[in-house]
ChimeraX commands (.cxc) that place a marker at each C-alpha (Angstrom):
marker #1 position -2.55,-15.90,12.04 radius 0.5
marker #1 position -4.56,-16.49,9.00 radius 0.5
marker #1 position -3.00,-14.90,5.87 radius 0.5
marker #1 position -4.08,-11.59,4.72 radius 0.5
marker #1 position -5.22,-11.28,1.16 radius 0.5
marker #1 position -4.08,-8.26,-1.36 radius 0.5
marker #1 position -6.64,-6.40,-2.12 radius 0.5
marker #1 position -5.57,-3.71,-5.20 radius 0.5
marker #1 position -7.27,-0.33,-5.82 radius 0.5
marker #1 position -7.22,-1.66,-9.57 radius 0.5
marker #1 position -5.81,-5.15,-10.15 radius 0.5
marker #1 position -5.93,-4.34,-14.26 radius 0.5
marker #1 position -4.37,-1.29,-13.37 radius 0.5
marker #1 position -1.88,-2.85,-10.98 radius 0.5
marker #1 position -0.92,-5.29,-13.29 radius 0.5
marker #1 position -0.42,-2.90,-16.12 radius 0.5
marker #1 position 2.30,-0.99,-14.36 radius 0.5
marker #1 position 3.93,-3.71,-12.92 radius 0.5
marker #1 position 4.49,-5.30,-16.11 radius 0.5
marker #1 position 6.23,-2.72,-17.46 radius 0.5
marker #1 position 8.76,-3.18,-14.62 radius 0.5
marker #1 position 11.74,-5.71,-14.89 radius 0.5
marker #1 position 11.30,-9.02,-13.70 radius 0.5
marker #1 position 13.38,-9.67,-11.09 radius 0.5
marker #1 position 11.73,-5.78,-9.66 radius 0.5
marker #1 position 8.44,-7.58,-9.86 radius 0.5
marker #1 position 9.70,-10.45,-7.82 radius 0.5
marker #1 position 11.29,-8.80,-5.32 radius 0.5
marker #1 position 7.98,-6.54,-4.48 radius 0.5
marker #1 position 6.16,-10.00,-4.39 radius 0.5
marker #1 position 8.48,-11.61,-2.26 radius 0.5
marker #1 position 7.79,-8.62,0.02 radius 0.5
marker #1 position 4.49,-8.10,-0.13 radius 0.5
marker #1 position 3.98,-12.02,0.82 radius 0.5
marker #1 position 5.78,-10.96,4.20 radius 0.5
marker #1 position 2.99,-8.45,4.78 radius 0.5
marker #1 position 0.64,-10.65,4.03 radius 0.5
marker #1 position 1.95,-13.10,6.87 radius 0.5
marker #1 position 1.79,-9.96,9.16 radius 0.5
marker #1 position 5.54,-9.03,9.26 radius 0.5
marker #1 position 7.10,-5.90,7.37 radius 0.5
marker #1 position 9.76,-6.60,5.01 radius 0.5
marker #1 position 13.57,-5.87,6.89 radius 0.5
marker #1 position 14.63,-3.61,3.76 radius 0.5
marker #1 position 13.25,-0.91,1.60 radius 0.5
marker #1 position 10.05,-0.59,3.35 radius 0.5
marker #1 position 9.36,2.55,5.14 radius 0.5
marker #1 position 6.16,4.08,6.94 radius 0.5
marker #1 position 4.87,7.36,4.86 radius 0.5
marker #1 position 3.67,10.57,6.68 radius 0.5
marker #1 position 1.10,12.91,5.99 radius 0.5
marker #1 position -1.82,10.71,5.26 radius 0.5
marker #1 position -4.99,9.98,6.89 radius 0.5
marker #1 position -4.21,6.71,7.87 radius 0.5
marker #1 position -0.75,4.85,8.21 radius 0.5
marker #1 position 0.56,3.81,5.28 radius 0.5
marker #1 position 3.95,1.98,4.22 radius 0.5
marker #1 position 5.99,2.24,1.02 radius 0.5
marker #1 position 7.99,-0.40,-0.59 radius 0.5
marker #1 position 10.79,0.87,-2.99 radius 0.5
marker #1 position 13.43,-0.68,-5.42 radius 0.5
marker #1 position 16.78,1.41,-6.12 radius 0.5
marker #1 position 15.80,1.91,-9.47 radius 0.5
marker #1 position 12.53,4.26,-8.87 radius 0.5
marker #1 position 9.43,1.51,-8.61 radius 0.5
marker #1 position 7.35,2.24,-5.52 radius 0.5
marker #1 position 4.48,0.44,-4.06 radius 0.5
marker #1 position 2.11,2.09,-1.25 radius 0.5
marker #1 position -0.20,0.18,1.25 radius 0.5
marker #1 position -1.97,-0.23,4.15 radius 0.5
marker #1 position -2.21,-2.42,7.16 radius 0.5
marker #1 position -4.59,-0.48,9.01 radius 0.5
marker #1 position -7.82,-2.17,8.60 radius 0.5
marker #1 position -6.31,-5.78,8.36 radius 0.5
marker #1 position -8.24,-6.65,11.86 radius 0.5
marker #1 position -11.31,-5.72,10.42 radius 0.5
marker #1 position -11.39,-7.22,7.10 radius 0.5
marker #1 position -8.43,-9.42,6.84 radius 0.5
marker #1 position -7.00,-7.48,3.93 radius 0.5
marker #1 position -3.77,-5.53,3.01 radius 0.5
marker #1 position -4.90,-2.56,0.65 radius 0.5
marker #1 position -2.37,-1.99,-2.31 radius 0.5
marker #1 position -2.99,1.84,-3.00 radius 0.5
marker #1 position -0.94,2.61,-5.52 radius 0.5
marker #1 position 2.45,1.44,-7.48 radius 0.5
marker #1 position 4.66,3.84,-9.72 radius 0.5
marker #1 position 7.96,5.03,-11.00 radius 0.5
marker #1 position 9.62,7.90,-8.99 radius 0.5
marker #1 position 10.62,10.87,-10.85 radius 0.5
marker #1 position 14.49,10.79,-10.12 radius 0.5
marker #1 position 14.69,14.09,-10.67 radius 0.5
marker #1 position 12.07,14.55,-7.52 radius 0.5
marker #1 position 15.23,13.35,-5.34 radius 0.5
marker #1 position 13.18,12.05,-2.21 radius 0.5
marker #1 position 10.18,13.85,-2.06 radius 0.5
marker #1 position 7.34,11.86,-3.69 radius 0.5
marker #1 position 5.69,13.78,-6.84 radius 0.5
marker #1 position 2.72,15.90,-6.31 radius 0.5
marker #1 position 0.26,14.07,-8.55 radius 0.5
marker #1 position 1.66,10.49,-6.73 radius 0.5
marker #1 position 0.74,12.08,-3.45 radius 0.5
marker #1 position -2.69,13.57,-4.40 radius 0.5
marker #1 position -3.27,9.78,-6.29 radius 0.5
marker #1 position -2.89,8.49,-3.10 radius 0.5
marker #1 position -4.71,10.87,-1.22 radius 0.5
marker #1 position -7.95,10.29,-2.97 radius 0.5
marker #1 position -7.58,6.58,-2.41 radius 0.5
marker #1 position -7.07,6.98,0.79 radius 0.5
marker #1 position -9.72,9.05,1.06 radius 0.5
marker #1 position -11.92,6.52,-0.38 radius 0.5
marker #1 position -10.98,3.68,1.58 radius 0.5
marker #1 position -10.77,5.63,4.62 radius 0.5
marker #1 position -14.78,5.89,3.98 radius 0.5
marker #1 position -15.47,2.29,2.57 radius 0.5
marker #1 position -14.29,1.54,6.42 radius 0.5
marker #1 position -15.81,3.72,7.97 radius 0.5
marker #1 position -19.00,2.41,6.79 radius 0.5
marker #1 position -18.38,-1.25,7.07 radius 0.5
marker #1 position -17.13,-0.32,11.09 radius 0.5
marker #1 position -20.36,1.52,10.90 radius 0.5
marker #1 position -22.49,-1.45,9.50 radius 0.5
marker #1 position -21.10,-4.28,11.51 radius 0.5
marker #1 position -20.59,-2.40,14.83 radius 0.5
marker #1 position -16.87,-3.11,14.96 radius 0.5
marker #1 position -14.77,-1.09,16.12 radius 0.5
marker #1 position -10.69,-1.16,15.19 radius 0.5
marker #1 position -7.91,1.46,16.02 radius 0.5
marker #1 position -5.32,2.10,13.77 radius 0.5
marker #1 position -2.48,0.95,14.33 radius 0.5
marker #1 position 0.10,3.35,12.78 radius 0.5
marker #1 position 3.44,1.87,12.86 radius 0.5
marker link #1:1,2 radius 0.2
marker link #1:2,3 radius 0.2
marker link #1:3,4 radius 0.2
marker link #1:4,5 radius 0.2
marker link #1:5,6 radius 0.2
marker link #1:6,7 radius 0.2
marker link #1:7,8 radius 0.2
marker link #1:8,9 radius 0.2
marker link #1:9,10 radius 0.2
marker link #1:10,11 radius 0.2
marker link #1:11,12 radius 0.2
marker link #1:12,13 radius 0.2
marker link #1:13,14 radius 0.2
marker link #1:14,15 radius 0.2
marker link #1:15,16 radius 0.2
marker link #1:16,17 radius 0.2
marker link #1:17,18 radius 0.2
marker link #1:18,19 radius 0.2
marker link #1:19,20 radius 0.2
marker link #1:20,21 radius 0.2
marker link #1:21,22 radius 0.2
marker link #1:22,23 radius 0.2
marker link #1:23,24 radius 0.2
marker link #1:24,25 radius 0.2
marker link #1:25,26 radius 0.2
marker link #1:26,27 radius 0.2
marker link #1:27,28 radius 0.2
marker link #1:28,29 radius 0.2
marker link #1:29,30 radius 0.2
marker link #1:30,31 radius 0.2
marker link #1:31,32 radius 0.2
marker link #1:32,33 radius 0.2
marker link #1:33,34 radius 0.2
marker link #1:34,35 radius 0.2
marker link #1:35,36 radius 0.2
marker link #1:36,37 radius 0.2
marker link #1:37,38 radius 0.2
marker link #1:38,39 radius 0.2
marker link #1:39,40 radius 0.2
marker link #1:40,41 radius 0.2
marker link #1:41,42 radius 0.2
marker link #1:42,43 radius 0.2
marker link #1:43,44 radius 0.2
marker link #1:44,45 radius 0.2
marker link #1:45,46 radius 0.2
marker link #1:46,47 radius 0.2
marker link #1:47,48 radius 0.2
marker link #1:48,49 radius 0.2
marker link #1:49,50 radius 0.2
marker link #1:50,51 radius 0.2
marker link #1:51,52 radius 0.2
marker link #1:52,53 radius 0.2
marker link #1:53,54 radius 0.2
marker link #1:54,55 radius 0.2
marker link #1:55,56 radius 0.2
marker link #1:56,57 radius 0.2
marker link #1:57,58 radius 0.2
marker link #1:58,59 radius 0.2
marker link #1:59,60 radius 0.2
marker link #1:60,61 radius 0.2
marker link #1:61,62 radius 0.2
marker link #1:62,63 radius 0.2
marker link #1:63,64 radius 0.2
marker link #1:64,65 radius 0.2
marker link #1:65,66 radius 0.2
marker link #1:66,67 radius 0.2
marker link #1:67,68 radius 0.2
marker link #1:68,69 radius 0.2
marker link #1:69,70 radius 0.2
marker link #1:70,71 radius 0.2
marker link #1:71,72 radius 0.2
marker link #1:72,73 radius 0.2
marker link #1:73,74 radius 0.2
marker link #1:74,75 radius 0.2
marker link #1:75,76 radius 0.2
marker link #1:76,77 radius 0.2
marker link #1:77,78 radius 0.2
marker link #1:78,79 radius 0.2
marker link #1:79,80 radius 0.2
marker link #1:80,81 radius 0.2
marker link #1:81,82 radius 0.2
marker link #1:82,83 radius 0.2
marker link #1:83,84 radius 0.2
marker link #1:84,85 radius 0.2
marker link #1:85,86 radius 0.2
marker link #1:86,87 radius 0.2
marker link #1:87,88 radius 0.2
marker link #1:88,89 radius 0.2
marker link #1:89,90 radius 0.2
marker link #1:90,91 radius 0.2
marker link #1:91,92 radius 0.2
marker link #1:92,93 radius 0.2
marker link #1:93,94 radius 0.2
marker link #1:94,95 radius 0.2
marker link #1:95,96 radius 0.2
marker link #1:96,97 radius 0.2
marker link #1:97,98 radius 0.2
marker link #1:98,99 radius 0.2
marker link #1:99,100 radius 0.2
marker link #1:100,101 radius 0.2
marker link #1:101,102 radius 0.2
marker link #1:102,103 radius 0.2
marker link #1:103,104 radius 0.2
marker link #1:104,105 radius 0.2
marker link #1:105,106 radius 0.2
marker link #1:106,107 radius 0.2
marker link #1:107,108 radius 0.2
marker link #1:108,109 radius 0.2
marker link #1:109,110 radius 0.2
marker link #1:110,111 radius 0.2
marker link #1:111,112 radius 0.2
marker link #1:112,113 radius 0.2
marker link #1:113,114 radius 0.2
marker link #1:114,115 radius 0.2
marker link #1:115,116 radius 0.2
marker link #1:116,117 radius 0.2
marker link #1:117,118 radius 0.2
marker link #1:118,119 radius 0.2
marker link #1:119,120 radius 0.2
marker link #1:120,121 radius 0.2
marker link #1:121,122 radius 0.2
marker link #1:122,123 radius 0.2
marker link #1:123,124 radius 0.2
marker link #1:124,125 radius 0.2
marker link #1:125,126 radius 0.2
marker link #1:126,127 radius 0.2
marker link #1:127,128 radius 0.2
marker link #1:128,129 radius 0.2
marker link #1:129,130 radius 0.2
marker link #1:130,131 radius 0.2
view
């Protein structure tokens, strides 16, 4: 299998939050995130998210940072789509925050029809594969 690349709904942004984050937090998510991009999911702290349009995964660290992405449309463009990455609101306990979720929403929203149209343009077809 050919590795998958990251692709960030806004690598400045990305890179902004996760800077703020500790190092060895940072480096844990990467280590992770390089198992997704070989095509496996990460043993620990990595858990499918319900509710969306289309199947997405969160990574989490003890301490509150969260990362959100998608396999689904790695068949047709090779890609793993990094949707968002945040702090959890402790005080939230375990649901997610309401402006996190609606964040994510309207990404997913606008992936959801970036691929609809590329399917549409090239002809190919992929199911989702929610896991």
């Amino acid at each position: 299998m050919q590795e998958r690349q990251l692709e960030f709904w806004d690598e400045s942004e990305w890179k902004e939050i996760t800077s703020r984050w500790p190092r060895a937090v940072s480096m844990g998510f990467a280590t992770r995130l390089r198992v997704v991009q070989q095509g496996g999911f990460p043993p620990s702290r990595d858990k499918p998210l319900r509710g969306f349009d289309v199947s997405l995964r969160e990574m989490w660290h003890r301490d509150g940072q969260r990362i959100v992405y998608t396999v689904d449309y790695c068949a047709l463009t090779n890609r793993v789509y990094v949707l968002d990455a945040f702090d959890k609101d402790s005080r939230a306990g375990r649901k997610m925050r309401t402006s996190d979720k609606e964040r994510i929403k309207a990404r997913v929203k606008m992936l959801k029809r970036e691929m609809d149209q590329l399917k549409t343009s090239t002809g190919i077809y992929v199911r989702n594969n929610h896991h």
